[in-house]
DSSP file (Angstrom, degrees, kcal/mol; ACC not computed):
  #  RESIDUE AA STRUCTURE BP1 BP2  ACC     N-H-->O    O-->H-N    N-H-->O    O-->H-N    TCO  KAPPA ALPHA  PHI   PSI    X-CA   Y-CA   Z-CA
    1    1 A X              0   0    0      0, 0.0     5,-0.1     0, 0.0     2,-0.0   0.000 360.0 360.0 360.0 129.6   -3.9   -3.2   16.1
    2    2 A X     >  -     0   0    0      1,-0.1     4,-0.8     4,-0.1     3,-0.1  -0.321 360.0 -93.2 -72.9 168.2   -6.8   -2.9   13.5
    3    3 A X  H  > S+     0   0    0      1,-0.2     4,-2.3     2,-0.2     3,-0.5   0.828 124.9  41.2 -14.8 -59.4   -7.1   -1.5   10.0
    4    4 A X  H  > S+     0   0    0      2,-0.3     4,-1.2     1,-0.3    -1,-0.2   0.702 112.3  51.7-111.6 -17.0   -8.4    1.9   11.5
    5    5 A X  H  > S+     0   0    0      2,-0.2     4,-1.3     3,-0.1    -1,-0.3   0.628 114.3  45.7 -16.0 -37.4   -6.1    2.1   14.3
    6    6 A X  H >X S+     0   0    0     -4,-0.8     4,-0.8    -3,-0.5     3,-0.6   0.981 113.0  49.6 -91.5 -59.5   -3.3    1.5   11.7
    7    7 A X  H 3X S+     0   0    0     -4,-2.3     4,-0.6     1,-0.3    -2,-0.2   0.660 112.0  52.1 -52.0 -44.5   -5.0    4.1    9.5
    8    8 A X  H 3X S+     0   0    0     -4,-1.2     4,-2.6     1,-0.2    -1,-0.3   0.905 104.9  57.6 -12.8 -78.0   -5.1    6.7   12.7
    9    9 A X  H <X S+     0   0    0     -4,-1.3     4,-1.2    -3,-0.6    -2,-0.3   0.538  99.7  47.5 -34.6 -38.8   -2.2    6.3   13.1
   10   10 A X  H  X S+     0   0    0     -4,-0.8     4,-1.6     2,-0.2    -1,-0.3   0.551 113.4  57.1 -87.5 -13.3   -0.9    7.4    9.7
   11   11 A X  H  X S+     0   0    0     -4,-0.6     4,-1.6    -5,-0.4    -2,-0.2   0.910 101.2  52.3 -74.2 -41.1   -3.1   10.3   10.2
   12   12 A X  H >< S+     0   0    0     -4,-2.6     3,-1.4     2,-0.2    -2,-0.2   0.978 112.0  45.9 -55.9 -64.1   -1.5   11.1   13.1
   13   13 A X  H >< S+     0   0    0     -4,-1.2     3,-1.3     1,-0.3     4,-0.2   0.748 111.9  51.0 -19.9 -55.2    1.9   11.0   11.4
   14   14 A X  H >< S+     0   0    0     -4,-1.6     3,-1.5     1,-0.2    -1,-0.3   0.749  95.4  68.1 -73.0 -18.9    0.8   13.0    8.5
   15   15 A X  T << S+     0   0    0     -4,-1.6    -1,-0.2    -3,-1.4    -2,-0.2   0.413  87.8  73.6 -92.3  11.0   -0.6   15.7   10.6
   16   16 A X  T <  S+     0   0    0     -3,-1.3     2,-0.5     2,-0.0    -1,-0.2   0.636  89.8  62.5 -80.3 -16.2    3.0   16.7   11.8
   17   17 A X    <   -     0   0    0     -3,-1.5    -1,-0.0     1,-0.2     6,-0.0  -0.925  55.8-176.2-119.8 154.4    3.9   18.2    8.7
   18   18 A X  S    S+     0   0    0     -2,-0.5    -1,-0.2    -3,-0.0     2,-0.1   0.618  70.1  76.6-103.3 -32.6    2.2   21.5    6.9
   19   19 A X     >  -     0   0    0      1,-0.1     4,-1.2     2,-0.0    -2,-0.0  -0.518  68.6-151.2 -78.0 156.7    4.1   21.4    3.8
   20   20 A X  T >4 S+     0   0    0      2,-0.2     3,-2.2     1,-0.1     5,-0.2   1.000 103.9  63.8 -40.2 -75.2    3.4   18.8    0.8
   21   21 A X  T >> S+     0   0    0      1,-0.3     3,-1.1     2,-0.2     4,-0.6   0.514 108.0  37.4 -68.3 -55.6    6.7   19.0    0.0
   22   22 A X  H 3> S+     0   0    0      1,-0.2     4,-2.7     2,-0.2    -1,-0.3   0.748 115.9  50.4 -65.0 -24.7    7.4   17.5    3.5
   23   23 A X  H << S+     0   0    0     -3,-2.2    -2,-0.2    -4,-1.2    -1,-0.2   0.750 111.4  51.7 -60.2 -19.3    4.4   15.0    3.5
   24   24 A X  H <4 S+     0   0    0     -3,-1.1     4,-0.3    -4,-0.2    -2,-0.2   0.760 111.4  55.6 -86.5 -21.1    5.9   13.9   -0.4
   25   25 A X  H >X S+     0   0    0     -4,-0.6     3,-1.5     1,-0.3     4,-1.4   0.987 103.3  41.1 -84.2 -74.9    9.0   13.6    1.7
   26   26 A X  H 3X S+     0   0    0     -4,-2.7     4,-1.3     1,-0.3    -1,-0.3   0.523 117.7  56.9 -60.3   2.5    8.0   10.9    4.8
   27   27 A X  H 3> S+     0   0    0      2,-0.2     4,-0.7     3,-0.2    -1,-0.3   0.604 109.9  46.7-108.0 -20.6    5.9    8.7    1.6
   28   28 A X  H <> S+     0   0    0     -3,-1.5     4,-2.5    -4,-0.3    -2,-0.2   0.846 119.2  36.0-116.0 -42.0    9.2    8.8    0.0
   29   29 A X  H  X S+     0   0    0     -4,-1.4     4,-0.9     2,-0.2    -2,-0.2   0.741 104.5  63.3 -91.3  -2.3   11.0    7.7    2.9
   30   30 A X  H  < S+     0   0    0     -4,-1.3     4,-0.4    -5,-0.2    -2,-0.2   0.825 104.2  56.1 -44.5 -40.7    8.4    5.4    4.3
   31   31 A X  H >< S+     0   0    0     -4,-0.7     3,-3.5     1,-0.2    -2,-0.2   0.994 103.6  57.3 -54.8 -54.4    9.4    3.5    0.6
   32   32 A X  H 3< S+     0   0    0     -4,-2.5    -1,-0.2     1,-0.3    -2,-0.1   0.785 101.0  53.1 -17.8 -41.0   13.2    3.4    1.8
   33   33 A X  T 3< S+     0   0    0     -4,-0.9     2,-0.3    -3,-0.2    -1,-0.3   0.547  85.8 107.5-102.4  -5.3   12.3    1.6    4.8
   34   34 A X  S <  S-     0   0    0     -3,-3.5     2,-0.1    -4,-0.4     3,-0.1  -0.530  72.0-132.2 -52.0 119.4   10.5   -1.1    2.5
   35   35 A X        -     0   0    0     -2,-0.3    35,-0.4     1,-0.1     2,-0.1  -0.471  29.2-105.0 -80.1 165.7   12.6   -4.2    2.6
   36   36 A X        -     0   0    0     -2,-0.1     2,-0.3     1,-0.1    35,-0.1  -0.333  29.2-128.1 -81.9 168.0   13.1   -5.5   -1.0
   37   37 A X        -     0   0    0      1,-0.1     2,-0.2    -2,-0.1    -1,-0.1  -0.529  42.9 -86.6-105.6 158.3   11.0   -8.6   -1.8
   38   38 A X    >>  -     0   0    0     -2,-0.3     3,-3.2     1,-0.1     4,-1.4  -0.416  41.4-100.0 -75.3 137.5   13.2  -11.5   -3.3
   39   39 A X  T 34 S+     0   0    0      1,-0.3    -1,-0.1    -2,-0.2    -2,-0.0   0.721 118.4  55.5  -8.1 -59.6   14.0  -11.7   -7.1
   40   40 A X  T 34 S+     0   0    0      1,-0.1    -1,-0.3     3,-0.0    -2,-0.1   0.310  90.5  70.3 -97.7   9.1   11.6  -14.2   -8.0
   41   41 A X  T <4 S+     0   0    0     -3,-3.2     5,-0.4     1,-0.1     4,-0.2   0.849  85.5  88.4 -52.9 -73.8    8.3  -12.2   -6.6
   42   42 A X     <  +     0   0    0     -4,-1.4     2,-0.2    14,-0.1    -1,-0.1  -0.194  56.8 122.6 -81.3 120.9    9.1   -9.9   -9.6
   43   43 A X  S  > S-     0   0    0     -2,-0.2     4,-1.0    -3,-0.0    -2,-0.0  -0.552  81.9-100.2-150.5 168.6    7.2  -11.5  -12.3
   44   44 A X  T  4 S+     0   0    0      2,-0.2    -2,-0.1    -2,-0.2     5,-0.0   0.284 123.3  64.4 -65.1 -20.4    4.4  -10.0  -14.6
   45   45 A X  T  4 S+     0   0    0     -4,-0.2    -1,-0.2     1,-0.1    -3,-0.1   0.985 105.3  47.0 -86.6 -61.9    1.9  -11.9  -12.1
   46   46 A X  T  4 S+     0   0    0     -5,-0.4    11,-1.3     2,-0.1    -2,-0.2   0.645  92.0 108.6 -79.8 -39.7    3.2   -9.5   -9.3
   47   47 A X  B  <  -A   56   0A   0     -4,-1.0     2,-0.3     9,-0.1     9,-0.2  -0.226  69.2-124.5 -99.6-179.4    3.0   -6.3  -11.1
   48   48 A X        -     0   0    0      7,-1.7     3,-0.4    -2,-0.2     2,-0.3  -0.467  21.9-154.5 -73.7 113.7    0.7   -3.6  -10.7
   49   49 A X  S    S+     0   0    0     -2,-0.3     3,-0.1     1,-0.2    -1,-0.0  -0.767  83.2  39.8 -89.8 142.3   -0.9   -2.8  -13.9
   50   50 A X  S    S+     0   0    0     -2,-0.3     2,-0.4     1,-0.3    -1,-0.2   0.413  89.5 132.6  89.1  16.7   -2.1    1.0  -14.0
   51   51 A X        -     0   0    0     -3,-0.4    -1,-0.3     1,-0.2    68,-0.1  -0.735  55.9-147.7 -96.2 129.7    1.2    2.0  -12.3
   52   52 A X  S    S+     0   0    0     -2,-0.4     2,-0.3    66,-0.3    -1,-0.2   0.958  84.1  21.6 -56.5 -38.9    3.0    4.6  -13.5
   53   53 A X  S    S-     0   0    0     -3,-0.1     2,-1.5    20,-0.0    -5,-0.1  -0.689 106.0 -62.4-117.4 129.1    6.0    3.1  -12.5
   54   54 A X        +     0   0    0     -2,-0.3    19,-1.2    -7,-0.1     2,-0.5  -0.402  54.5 162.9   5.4  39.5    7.2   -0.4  -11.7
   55   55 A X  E     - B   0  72A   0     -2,-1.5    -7,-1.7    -7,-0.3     2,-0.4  -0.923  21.4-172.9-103.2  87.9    5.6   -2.1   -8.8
   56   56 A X  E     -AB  47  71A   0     15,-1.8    15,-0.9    -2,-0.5     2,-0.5  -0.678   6.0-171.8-121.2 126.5    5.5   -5.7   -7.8
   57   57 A X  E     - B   0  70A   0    -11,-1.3     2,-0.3    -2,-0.4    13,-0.2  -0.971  13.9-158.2-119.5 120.2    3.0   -6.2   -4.7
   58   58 A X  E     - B   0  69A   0     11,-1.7    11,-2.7    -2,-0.5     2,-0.3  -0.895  14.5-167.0 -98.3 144.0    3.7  -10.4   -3.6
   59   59 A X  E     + B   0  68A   0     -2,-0.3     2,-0.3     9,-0.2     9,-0.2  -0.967  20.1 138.2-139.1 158.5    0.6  -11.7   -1.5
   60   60 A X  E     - B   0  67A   0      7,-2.3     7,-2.6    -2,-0.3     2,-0.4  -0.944  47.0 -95.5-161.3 168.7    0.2  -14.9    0.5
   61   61 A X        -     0   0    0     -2,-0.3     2,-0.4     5,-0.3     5,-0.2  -0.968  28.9-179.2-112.2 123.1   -1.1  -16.1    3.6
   62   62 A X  S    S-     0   0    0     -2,-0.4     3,-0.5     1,-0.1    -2,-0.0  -0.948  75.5 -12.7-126.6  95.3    0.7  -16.5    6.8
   63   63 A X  S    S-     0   0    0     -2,-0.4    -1,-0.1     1,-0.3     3,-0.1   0.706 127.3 -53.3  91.5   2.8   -1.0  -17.8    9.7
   64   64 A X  S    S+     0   0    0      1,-0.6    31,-0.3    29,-0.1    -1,-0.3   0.401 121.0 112.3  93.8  16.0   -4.3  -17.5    8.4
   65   65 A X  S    S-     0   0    0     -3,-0.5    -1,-0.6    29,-0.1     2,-0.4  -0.676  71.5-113.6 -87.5 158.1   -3.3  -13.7    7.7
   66   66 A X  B     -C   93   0B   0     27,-2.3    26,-1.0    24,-0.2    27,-0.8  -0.996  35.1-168.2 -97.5 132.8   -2.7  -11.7    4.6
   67   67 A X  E     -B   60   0A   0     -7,-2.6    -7,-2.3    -2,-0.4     2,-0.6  -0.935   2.8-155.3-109.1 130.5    0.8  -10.7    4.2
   68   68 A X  E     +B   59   0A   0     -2,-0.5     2,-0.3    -9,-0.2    -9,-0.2  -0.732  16.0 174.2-102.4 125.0    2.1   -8.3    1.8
   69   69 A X  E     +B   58   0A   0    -11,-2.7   -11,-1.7    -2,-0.6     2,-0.2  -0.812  13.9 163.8-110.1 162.9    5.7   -7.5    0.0
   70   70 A X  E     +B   57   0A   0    -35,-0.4     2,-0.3    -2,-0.3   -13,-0.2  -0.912   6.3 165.5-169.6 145.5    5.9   -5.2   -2.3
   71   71 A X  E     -B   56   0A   0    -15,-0.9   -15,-1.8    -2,-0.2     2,-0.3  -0.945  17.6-150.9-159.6-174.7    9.2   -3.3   -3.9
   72   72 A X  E     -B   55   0A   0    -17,-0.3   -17,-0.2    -2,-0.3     2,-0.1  -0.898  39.6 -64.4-153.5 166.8    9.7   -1.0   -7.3
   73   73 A X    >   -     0   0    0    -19,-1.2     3,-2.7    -2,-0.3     2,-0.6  -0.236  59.0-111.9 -65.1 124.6   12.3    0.0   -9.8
   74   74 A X  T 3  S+     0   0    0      1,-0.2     3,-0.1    -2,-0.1    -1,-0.1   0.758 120.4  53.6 -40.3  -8.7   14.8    1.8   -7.9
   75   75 A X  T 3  S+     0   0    0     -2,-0.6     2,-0.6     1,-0.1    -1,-0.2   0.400  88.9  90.2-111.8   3.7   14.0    5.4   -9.6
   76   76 A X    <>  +     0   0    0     -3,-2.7     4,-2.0     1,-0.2    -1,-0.1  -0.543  52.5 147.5-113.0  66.3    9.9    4.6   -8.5
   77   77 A X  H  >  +     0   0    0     -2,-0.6     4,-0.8     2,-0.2    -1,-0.2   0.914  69.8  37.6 -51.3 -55.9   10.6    6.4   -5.0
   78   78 A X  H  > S+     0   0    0      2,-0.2     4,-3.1     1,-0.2    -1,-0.2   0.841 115.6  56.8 -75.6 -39.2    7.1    7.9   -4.4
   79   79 A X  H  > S+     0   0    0      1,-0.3     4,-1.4     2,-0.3    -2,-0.2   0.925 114.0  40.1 -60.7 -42.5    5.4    4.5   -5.9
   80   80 A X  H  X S+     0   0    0     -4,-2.0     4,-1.2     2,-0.3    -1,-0.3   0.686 112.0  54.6 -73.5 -34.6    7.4    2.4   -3.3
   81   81 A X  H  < S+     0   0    0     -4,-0.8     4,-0.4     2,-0.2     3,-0.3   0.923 109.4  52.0 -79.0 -52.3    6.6    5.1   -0.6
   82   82 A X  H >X S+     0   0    0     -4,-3.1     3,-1.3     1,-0.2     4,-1.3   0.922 108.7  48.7 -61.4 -56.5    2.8    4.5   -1.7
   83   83 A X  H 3X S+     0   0    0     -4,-1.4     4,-1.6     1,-0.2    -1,-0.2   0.775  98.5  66.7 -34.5 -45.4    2.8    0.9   -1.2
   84   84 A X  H 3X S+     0   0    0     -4,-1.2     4,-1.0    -3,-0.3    -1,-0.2   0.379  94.8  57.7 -70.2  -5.0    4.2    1.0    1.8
   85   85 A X  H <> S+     0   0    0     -3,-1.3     4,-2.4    -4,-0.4    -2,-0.2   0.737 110.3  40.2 -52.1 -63.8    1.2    2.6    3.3
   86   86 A X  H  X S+     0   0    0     -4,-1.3     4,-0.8     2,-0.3     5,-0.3   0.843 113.4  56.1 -85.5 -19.4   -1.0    0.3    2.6
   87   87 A X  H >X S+     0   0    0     -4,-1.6     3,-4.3     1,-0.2     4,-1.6   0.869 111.7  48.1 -39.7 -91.3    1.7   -2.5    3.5
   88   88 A X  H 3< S+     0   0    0     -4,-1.0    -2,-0.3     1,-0.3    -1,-0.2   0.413 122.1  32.3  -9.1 -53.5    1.8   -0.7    6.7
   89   89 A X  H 3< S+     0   0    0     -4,-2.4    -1,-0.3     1,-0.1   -82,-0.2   0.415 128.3  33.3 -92.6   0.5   -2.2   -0.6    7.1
   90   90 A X  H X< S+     0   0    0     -3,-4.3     3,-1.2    -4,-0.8   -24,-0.2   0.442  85.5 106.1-138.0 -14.2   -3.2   -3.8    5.5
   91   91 A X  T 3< S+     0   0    0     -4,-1.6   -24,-0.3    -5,-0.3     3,-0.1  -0.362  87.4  12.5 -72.6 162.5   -0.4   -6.5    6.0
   92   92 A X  T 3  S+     0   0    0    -26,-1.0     2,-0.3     1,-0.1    -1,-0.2   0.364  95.5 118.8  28.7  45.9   -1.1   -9.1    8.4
   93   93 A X  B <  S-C   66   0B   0     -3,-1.2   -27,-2.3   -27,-0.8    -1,-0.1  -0.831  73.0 -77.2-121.5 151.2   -4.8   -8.7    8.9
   94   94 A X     >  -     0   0    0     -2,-0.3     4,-4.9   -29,-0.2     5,-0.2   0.030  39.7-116.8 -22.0 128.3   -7.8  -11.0    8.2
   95   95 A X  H  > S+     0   0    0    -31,-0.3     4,-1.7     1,-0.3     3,-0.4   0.969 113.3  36.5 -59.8 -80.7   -9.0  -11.4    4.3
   96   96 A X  H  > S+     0   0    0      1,-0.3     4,-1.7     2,-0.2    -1,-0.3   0.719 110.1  56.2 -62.8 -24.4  -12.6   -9.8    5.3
   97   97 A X  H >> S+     0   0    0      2,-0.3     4,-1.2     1,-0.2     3,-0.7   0.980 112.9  37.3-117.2 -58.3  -11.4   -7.9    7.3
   98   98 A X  H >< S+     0   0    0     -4,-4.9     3,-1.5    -3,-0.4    -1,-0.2   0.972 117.6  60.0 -35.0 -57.1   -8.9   -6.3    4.1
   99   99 A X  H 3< S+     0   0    0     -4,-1.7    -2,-0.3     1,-0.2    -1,-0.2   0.685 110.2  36.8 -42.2 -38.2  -12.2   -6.9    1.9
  100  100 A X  H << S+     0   0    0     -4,-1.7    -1,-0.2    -3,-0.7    -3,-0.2   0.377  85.7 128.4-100.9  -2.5  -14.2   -4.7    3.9
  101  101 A X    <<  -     0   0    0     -3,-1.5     2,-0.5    -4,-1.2    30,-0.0  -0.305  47.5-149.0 -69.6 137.6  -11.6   -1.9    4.7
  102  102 A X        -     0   0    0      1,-0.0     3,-0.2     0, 0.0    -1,-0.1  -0.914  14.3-142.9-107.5 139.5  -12.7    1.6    4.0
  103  103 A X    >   +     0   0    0     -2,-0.5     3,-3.7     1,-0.2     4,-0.4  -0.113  38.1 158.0 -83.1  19.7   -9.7    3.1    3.2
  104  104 A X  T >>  +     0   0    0      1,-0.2     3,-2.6     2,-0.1     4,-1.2   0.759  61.4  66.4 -43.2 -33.6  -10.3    6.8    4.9
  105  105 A X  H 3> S+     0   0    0      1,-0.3     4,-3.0    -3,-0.2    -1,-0.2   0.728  77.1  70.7 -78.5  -5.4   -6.9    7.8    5.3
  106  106 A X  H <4>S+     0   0    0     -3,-3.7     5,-1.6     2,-0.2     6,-0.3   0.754 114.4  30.1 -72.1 -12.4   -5.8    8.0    2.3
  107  107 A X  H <45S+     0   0    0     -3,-2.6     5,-0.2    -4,-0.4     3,-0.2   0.872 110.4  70.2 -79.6 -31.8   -8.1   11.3    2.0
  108  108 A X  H  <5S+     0   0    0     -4,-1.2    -2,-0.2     1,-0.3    -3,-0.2   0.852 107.9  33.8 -71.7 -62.5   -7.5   11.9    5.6
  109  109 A X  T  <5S-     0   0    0     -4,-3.0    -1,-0.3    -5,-0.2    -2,-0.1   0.595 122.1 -95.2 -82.9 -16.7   -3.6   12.8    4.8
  110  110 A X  T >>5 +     0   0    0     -4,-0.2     3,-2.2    -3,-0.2     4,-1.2   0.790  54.2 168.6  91.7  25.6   -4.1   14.5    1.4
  111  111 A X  H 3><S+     0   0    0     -5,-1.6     4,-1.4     1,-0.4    -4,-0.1   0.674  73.3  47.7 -64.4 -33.0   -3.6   12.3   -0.8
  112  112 A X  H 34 S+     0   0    0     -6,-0.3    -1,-0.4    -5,-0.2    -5,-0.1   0.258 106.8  59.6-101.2  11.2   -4.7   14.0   -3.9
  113  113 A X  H <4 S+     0   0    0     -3,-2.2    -2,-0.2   -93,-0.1    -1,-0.2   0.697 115.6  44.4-103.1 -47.3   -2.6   17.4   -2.9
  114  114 A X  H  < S+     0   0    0     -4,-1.2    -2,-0.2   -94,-0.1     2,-0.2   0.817 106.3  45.7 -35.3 -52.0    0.5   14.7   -3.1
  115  115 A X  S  < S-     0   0    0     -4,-1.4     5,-0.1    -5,-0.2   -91,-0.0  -0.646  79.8-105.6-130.2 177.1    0.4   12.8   -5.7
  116  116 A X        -     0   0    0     -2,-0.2    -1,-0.2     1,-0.1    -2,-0.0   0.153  35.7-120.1 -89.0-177.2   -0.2   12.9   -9.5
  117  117 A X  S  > S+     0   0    0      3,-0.1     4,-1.7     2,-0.1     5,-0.2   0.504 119.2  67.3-102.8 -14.1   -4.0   11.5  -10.8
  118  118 A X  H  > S+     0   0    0      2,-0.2     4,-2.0     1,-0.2   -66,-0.3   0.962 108.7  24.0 -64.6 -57.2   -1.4    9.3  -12.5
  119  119 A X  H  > S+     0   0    0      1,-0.2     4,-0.7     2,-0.2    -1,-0.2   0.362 111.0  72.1 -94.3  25.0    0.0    7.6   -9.5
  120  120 A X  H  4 S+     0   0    0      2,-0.1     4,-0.5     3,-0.1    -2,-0.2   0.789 102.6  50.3 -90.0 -34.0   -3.4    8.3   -7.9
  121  121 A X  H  X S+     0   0    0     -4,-1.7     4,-0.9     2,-0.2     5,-0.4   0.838 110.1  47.9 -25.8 -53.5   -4.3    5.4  -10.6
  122  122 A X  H >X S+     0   0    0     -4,-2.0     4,-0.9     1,-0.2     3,-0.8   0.965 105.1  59.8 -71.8 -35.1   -1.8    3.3   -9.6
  123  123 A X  H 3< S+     0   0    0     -4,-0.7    -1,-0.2     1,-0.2    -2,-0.2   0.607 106.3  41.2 -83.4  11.8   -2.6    3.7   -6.5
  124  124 A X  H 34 S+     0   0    0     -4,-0.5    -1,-0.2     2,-0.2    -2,-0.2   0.309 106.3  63.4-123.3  26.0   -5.8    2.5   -6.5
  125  125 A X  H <X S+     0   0    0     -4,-0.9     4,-1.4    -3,-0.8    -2,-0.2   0.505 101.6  52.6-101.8  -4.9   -4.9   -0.3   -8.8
  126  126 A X  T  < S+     0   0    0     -4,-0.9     4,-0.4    -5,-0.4    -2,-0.2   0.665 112.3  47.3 -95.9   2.7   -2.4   -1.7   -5.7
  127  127 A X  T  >>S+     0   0    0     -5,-0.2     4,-2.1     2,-0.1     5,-0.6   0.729 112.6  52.2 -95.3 -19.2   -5.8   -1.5   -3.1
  128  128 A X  H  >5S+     0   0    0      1,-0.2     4,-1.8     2,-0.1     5,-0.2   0.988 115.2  36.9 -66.9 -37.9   -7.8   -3.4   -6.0
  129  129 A X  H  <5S+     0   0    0     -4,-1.4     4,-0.4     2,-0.2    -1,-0.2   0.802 122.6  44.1 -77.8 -15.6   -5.2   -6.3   -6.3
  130  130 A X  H >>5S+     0   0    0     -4,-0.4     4,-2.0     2,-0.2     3,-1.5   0.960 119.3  42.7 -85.6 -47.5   -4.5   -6.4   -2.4
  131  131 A X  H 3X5S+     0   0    0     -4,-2.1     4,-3.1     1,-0.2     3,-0.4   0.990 119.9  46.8 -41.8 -69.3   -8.6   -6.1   -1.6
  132  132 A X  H 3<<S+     0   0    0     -4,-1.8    -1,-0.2    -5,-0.6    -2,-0.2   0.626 114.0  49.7 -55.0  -7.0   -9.0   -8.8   -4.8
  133  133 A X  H <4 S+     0   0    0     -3,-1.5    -1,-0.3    -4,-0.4    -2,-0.2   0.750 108.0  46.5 -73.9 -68.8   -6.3  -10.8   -3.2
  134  134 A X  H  < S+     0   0    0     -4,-2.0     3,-0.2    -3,-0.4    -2,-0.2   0.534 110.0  59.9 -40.1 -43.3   -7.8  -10.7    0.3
  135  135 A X  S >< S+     0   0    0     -4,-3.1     3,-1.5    -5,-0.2    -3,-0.2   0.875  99.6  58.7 -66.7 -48.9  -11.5  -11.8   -1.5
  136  136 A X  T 3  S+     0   0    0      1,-0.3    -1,-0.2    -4,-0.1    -2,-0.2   0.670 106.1  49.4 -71.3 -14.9  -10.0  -14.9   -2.9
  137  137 A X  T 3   +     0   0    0     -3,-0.2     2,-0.3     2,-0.1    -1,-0.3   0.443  69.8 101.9-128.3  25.7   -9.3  -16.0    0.1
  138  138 A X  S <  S-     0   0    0     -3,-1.5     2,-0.2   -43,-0.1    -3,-0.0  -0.716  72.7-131.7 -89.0 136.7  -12.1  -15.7    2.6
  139  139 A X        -     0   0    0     -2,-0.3     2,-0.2     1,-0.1    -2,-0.1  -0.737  28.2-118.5 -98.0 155.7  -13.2  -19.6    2.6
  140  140 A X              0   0    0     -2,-0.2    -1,-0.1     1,-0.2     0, 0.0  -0.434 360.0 360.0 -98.6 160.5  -17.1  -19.2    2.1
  141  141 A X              0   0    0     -2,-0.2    -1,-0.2     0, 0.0    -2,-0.0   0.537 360.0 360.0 -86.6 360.0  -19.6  -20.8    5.4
């Protein structure tokens, strides 16, 4: 499945529920269903600077993929639920292919009826570090 398939796809999701309240709801249990990243991911390299909250995003390359972990201070519900999006749309795809991703869905769903402009920061400091992440590691022709 690509990028904008995966991204569809959350659109689709999101376009079951009419309330915020319920959209704030599936972002918050989308986090649950993050598994937690091992101990020694969270380090000061891992987290997310501009986060309101407590966010440690690991990334490495699997197979000539990027794969992404990510987990949050247990009380950073919504932050974890927000990560877990872009896990969800961005994990285990091709560095350009991350590098070049326009990101529509996050508008696509509401994003800015959701969330604070505080953890609308944070969340576009976890697509700069996954995108910058992804960059580093396209080998050049």
């Amino acid at each position: 499945m690509t990028i904008n398939e995966k991204q569809d796809e959350l659109i689709e999701d999101f376009d079951l529920f009419d309330e915020q309240l319920d959209k704030t709801q599936y972002i918050i249990d989308l986090g649950k269903k993050l598994p937690p990243i091992d101990e020694a991911y969270k380090t000061d390299d891992n987290l997310i600077r501009g986060c309101q909250s407590k966010v440690w995003l690991h990334c490495e390359i699997r197979d000539n993929l990027v794969h992404f972990e990510a987990d949050s201070e247990p009380t950073a519900q919504i932050s974890k639920g927000l990560v877990s999006l872009l896990i969800k749309v961005l994990s285990d795809e091709k560095p350009e292919d991350i590098a070049a991703a326009q990101l529509y869905f996050i508008e696509k769903i509401g994003m800015s009826n959701i969330i604070t402009s505080r953890r609308a920061g944070g969340l576009a400091s976890m697509i700069a570090r996954m995108k910058e992440f992804a960059q580093s590691q396209i080998v050049p022709n």
